[in-house]
N, C-alpha and C positions, 0 to 999 in steps of 0.2 A: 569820499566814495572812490573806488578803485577806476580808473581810466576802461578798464576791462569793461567794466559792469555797463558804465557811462555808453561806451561804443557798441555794447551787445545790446541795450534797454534803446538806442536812437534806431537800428537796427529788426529790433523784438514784434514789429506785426508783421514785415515781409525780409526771409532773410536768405541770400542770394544761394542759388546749389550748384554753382560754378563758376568758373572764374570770367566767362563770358557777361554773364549777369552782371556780376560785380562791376566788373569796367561798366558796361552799360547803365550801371547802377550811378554811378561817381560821374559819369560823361555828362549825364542828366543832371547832376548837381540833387541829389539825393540823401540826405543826412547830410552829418558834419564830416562832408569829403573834400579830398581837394586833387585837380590833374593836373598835374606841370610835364612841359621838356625840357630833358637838360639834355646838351650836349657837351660832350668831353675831346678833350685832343689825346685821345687813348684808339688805339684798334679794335676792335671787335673783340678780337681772341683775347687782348689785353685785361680788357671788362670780365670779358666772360669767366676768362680761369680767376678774378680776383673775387669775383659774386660767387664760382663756385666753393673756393678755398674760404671765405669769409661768412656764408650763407650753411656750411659746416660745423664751422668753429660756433660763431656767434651766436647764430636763430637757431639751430636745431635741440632747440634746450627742453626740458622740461623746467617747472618752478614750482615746487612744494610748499604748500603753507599749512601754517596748523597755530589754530587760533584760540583761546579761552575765553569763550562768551559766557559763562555760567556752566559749560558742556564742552570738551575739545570737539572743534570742529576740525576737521582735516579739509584739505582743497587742491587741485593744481589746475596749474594750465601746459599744455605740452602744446609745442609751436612746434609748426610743420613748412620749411621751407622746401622750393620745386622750383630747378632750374632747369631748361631744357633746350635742345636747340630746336626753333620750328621750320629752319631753311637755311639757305645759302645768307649767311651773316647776320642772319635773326634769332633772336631768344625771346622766350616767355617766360618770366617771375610773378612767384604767389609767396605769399607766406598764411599761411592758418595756421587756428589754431583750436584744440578739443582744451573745455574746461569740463572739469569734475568733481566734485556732480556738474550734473550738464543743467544750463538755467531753463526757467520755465517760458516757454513758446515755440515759435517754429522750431523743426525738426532742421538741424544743423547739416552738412555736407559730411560724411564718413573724414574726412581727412579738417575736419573743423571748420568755423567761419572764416571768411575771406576778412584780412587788416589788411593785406596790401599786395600792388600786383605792377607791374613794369612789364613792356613791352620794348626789343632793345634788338637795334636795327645798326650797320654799320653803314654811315654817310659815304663814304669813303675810304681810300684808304688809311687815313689816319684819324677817324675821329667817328664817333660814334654817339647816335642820341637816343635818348631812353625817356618814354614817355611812362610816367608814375601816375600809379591809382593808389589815395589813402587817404588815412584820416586826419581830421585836425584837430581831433584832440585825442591825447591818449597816448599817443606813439611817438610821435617831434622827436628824440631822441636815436630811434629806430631811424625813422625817415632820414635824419640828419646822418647817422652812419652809415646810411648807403649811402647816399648824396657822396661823402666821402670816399667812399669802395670807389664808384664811379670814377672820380678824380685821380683814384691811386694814391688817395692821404689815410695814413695811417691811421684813425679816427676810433682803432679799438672796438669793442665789442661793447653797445650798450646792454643798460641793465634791463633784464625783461622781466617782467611782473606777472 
């Protein structure tokens, strides 16, 4: 079963329509989420242009599938990353994502479900920490590759599904 399906179905009777919810969702410990901080000896600005350049390239994908069940089925998922700044050395990160066809239950957010979400603040002046909203299952991959952005290790673009 696809990791997708997995985290949309643990998700499927109440499913968050913003990104406030979601953190609030995961803070509670609600499904299979997990909140960590991590803090890096990178600056603010350092983080931020490496999430914006990386959050570009890597997440803002679409994923096409087309499958022969008896019938070609066709499918995607299109991921929607959003980085911003919310203040003086603060950032807010999302990532969603629309699948299509879209699954059956709640009514999703326009810009798709909430997988993951970072709140990224600068300590000081050389180090900065980022507290993550996600899942644990499904993504690890994802998660792991930011974790790396953070760092400033070159950790490539994971594969998205």
């Amino acid at each position: 079963m696809s990791p997708i399906i997995v985290f949309t179905a643990l998700l499927a009777i109440w499913v968050p329509q913003n990104r406030t919810e979601f953190i609030e969702a995961v803070a509670a410990g609600k499904g299979a989420t997990a909140m960590q901080t991590v803090t890096v000896d990178r600056t603010f600005e350092q983080v931020y242009m490496t999430l914006e350049a990386k959050s570009a390239e890597c997440l803002d994908v679409v994923v096409e599938r087309t499958a022969n069940v008896g019938y070609v089925e066709v499918s995607s998922s299109d991921y929607n990353p959003k980085l911003e700044r919310v203040g003086k050395g603060t950032a807010a990160f999302s990532l969603q994502v629309v699948h299509r066809p879209r699954g059956v239950g709640a009514t999703p957010p326009a810009d798709g479900l909430f997988l993951m979400a970072a709140d990224i603040k600068a300590v000081d002046e050389n180090r900065t920490e980022v507290v993550l909203y996600h899942p644990t299952i499904g993504f690890k991959k994802v998660v792991t590759s930011f974790k790396g952005w953070l760092e400033g290790t070159e950790t490539g673009c994971p594969k998205m599904r």
